[in-house]
Structures are given as C-alpha cells and as structure tokens.
C-alpha positions as CSV (number, residue, x, y, z in Angstrom):
1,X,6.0,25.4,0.5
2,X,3.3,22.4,-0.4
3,X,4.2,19.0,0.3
4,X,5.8,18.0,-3.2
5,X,8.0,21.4,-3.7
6,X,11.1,20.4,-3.0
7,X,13.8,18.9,-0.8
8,X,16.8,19.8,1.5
9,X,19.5,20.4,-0.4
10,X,22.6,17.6,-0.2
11,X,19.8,14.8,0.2
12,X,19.1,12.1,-2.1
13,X,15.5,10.9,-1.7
14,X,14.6,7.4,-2.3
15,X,13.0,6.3,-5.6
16,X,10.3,4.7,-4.1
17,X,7.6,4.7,-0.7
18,X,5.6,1.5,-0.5
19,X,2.6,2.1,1.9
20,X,0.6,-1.1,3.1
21,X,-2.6,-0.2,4.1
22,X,-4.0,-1.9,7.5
23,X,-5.7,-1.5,10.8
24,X,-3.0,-1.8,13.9
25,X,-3.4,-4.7,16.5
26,X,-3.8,-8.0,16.6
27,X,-7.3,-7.7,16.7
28,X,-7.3,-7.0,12.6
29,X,-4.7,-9.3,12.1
30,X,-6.1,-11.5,9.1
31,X,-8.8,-9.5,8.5
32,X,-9.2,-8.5,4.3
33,X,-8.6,-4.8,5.5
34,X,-5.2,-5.5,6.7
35,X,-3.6,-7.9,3.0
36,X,-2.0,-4.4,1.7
37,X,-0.2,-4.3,5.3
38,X,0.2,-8.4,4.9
39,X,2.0,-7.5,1.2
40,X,4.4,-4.8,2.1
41,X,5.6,-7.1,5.2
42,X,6.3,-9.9,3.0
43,X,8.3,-7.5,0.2
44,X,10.5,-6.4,3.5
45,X,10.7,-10.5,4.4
46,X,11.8,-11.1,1.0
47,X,14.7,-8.2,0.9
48,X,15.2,-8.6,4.9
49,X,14.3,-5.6,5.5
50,X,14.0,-4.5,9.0
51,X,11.2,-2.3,10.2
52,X,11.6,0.6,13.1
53,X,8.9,2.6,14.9
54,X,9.1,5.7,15.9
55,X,8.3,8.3,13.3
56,X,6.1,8.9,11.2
57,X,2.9,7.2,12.3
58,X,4.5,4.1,10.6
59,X,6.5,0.9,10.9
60,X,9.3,1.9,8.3
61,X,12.1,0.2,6.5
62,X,14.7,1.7,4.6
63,X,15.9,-1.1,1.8
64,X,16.8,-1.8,-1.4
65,X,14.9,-3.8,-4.2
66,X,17.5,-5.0,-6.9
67,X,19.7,-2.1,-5.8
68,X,17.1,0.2,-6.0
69,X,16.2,2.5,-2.4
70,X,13.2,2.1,-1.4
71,X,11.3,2.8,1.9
72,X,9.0,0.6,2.9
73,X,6.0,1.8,5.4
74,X,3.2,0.1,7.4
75,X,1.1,3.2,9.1
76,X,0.6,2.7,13.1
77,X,-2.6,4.7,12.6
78,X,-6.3,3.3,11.7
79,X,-7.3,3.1,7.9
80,X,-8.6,6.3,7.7
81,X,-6.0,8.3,9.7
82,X,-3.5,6.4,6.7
83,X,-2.6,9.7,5.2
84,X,-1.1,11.2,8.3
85,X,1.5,8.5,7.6
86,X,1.8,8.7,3.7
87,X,2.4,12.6,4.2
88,X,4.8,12.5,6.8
89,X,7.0,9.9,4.8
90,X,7.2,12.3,1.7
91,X,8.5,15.0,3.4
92,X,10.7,13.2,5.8
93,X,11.9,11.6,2.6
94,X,11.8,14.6,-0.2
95,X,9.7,12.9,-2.6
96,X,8.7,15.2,-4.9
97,X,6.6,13.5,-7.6
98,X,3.5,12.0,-6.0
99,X,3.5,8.9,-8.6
100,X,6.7,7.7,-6.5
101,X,4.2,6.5,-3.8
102,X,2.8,3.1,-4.0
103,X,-0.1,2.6,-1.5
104,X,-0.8,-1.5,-1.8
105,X,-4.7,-2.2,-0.5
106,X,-7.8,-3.8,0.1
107,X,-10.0,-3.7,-3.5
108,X,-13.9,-4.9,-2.9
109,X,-14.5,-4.6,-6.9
110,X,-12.2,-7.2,-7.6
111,X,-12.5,-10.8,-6.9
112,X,-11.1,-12.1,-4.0
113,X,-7.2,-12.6,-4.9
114,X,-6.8,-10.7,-7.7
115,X,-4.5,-8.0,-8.3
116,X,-4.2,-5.5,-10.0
117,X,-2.2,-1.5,-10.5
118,X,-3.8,1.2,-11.0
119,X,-2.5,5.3,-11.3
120,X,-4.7,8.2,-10.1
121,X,-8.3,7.9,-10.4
122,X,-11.4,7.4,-8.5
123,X,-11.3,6.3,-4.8
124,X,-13.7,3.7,-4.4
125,X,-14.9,5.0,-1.2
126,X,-12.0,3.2,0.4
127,X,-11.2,5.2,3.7
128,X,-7.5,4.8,3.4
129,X,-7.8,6.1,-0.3
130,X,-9.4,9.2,0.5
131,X,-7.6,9.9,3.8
132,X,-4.1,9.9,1.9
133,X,-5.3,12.1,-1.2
134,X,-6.9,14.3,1.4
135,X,-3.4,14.7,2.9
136,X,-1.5,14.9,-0.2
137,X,-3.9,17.1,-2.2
138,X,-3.9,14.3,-4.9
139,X,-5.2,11.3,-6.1
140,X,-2.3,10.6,-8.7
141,X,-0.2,7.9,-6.5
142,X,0.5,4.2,-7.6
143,X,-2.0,2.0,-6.3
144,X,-1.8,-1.8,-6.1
145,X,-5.2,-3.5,-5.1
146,X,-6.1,-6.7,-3.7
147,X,-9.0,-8.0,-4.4
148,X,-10.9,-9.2,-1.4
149,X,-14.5,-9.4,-3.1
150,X,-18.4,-8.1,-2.4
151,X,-19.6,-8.7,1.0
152,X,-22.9,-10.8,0.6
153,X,-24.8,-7.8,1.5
154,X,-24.6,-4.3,1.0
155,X,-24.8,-3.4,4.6
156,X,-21.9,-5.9,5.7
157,X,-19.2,-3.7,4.2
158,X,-17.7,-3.2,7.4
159,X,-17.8,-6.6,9.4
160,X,-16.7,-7.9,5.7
161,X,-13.4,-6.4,5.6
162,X,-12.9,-6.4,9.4
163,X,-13.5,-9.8,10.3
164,X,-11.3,-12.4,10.6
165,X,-11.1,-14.6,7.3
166,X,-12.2,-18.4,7.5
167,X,-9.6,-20.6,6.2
168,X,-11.2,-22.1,3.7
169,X,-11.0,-18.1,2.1
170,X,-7.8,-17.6,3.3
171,X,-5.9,-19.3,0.4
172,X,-7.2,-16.6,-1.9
173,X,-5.9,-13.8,-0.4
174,X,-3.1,-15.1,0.5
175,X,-2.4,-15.7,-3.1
176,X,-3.6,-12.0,-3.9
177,X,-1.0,-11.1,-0.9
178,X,1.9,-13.3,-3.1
179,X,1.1,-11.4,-6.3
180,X,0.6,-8.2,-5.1
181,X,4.3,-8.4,-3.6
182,X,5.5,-9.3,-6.9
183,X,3.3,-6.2,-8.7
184,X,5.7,-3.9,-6.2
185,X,8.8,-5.6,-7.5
186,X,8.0,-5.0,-10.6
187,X,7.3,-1.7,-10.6
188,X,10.4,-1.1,-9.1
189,X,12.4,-3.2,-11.0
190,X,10.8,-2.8,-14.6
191,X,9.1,0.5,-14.8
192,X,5.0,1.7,-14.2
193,X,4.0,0.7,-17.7
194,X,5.7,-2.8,-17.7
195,X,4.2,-3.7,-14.5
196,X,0.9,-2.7,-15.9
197,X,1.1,-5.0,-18.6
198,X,2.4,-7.6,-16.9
199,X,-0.5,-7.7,-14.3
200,X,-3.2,-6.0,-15.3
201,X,-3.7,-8.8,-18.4
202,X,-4.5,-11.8,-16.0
C-alpha cells in the first residue's frame, strides 16, 4: 500500500497537518531557519494547543481551528531529516490527499517578512522541501513561506539561515512569523483559493 492509499476503517482523519519546519535545540532557536517552527508554535499558542513528544519524530498537537481538527507538528529531527516526520504523521493520521499537508518555512527568494502560499512546485533547493517530497513521493503539499531574504553572499547560505538574527532584523521576521500564522488560519478556515488571494496580493 503507498503512503496516501487509504486509512483504517472506523477512523476519521483530521482535515489538516501543519508542519513547521526548524532545526531542534536551543542552539537554532532564532535563527531564519527555525520561523516556520516559530509560526506553527504560535497558531498552537493562539488555539492553546498543547504539544506531546513521543511519536513521530515531532512535537504534535491535536486541536481545533474554528472547529475544524487539525494536528499541528514541529519535527524533532534536523531540516533535512523533516520528511521522516511529515510521513509518519500522514499515516499515523490517514491523510489521504497530499494537499491536506501544510509545511510552513524558511523562503530565501522573498524579502525578509513576507509571506506568501504556494501549492506543488519547484523546491528551491530548500533541504526540508526536498527531504518531505522525497518521503512522500510528491511535491504537491501546501506550502506557506517566510521570507527571510538573500544572504549578502552566495556562499553564506548556510551561516545566513543558521545564525542567530540581530535584533534590529528581528522585527521583520517576526512580523513574517505573525502573518504566516494567519495564512494557516485562513486556509483552514476559508479554503486554498481564498487564502491565496488574500495573501499572495500584498
């Protein structure tokens, strides 16, 4: 059976996974890798949703968004170990339909705060990206990406997204964090297309 066949019978799967992309430890805490894992824990804050350990490479929350079940997951893995995690979740859960996952992350090609949703596509060399279509055997999942913007050098990609942010860049992402929160609400709440609209035009 492939990961999207089909579910135990007599249980009813949730109608959405949010995944919040990060590095684990304190260490990464702050960093522009770590604002889709920043995101996710502030749509559980917002819903007081309480997250467990213990399965599936994740911090997980089950919740609901205007009545609406959701799980909520933060993987417990590295970036590009993320789609052990997104894998697991669907079929612990029984999603069937790949487009039910929203994986919230880290966007270089946008400026630094800005949001934005995005279905199927490229990858953008993003490590988390490719790990989770590499485990799913698709690219067609919800993305929502924050914008953390262009290292000032090619060859800085890494220390750019893994380094702790000054504060006086902070206010950016932390805005990007805010909006991105509210792009997962909305899909939830008002459909994929709506939400599009809604964000993708600021």
């Amino acid at each position: 059976m492939g990961l999207f066949s089909g579910r135990r019978s007599g249980d009813t799967p949730p109608e959405w996974i949010i995944l919040g992309l990060g590095n684990p430890g304190d260490r990464y805490t702050n960093t522009r890798h770590n604002v889709g894992d920043d995101a996710v824990r502030l749509v559980g804050t917002r819903v007081d949703a309480h997250f467990k350990a213990g399965k599936n490479d994740a911090f997980v929350a089950e919740t609901r968004i205007s009545d609406i079940r959701c799980v909520l997951a933060i993987p417990v893995t590295f970036m590009n170990k993320s789609g052990q995690s997104a894998a697991s979740l669907i079929k612990r859960f029984g999603i069937t339909d790949s487009s039910r996952l929203i994986v919230v992350h880290d966007e270089l090609d946008l400026k630094p705060g800005d949001t934005r949703l995005k279905m199927g596509g490229g990858l953008a060399g993003h490590n988390g990206l490719r790990s989770i279509a590499q485990h799913l055997g698709t690219n067609e999942f919800l993305r929502v990406r924050i914008g953390v913007g262009r290292p000032p050098s090619a060859d800085r990609g890494g220390n750019w997204v893994l380094s702790k942010v000054p504060q006086r860049s902070r206010a950016e992402l932390d805005s990007g964090v805010v909006d991105a929160a509210d792009a997962v609400e909305l899909v939830i709440t008002s459909g994929v297309d709506k939400a599009m609209q809604s964000v993708n035009r600021r």
